[in-house]
N, C-alpha and C positions, 0 to 999 in steps of 0.2 A: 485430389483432395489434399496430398501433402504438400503441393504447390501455396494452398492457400494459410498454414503454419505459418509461414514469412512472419506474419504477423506480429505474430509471437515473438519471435522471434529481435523484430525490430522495438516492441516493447520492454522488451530485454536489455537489448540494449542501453535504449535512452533511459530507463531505469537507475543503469550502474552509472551512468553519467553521471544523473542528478546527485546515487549518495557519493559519490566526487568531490562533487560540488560543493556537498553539505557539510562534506571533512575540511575543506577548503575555507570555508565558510566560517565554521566552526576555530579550527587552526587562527587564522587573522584575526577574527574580534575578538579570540582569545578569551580569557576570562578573568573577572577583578579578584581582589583580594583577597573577598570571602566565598568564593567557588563561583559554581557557575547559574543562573539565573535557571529558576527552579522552571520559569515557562521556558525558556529556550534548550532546554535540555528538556523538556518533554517534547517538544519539538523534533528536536534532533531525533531522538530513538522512532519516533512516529517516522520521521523522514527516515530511516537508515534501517527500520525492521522493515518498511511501507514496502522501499525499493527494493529491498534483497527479496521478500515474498514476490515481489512481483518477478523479479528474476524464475525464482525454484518453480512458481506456477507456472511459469509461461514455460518449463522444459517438462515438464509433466508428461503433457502429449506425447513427447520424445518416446518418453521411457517404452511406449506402448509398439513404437515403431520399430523399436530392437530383435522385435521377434517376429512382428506378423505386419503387413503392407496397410492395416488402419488402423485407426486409433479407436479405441473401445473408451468410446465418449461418456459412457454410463461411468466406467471409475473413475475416468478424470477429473469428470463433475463430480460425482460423489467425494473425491479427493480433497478436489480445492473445495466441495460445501463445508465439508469438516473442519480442514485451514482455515476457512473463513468466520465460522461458528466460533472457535477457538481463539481466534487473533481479535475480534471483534467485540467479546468478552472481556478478550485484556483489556482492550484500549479502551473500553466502555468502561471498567475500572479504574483504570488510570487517570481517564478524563475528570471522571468523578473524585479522586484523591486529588488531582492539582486544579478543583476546580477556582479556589482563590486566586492562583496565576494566571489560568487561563482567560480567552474570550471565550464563552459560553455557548457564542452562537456559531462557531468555528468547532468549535465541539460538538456540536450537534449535528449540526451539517456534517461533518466527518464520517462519526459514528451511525447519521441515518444512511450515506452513502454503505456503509460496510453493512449495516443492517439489510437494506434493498438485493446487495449483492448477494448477504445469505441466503435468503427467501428466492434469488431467483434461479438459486443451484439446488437448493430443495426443491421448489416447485419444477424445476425437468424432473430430478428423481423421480417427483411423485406424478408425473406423466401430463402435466399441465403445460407444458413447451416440450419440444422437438427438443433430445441433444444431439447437439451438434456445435459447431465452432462458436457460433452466435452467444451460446450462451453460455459456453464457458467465458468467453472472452470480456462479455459480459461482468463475469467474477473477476478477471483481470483489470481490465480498467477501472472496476471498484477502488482496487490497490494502488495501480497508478495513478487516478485523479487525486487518491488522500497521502500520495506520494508528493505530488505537483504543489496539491495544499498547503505541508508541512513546508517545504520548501520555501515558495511564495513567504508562508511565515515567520520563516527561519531567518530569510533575506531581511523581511521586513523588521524583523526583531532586533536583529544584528544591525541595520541601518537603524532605525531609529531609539538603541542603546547609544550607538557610536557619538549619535548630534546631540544627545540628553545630556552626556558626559564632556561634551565639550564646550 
């Protein structure tokens, strides 16, 4: 069973990659004269809390390894349901405070992505799926797809600032 963590493991990764990326990103377009564009800096923090969450969850499992040969899938889940309850909240605020910058339906999508993820680390709790890797991971990839999103976003925002202004 601890064989099949890798996973995690390599979501991890490509994770820290993308907020990388996103600093990189960020760094070059730089920003104009009167700060920085109210949608691409919502962007940014979605992308750079997205990825690091998905980092801390994807070591979670670890922690349980420290002391005993499995992972006691009920806290894990229970863990990231919590993280997920919490973080999904924000950004469901958030989206809502910039929703004049944002696109709307990127917000939405986002947020039903995080919403889907809560309900499906509560519904293990509450004995409606198996836990197990499946559905943690599940909660993981929540985080990474609306990691990948912000990105895509961020790219795209930054590119077509860049051509507006030129």
């Amino acid at each position: 069973m601890v064989d099949d963590l890798d996973v995690l493991l390599s979501v991890a990764e490509i994770s820290v990659a993308f907020a990388g990326f996103a600093g990189i990103i960020t760094a070059v377009t730089g920003r104009t004269g009167g700060g920085w564009d109210p949608a691409n800096l919502t962007r940014f923090r979605l992308m750079i809390y997205s990825s690091l969450s998905a980092v801390v969850t994807c070591l979670i499992p670890y922690v349980f390894l420290l002391n005993t040969e499995q992972v006691d899938w009920g806290w894990s889940i229970g863990l990231l349901g919590l993280f997920l309850l919490a973080f999904s909240g924000f950004w469901i605020r958030s989206f809502i405070l910039a929703r004049n910058n944002l696109n709307n339906y990127v917000s939405f999508g986002v947020s039903s992505i995080a919403i889907v993820g809560t309900i499906v680390q509560f519904g293990a709790l509450a004995g409606f799926f198996h836990q197990d890797l499946g559905i943690y991971f599940i909660g993981v990839f929540c985080l990474f797809t609306q990691t990948c999103i912000a990105f895509i976003r961020l790219v795209q925002g930054a590119i077509l600032k860049t051509v507006d202004t030129n």
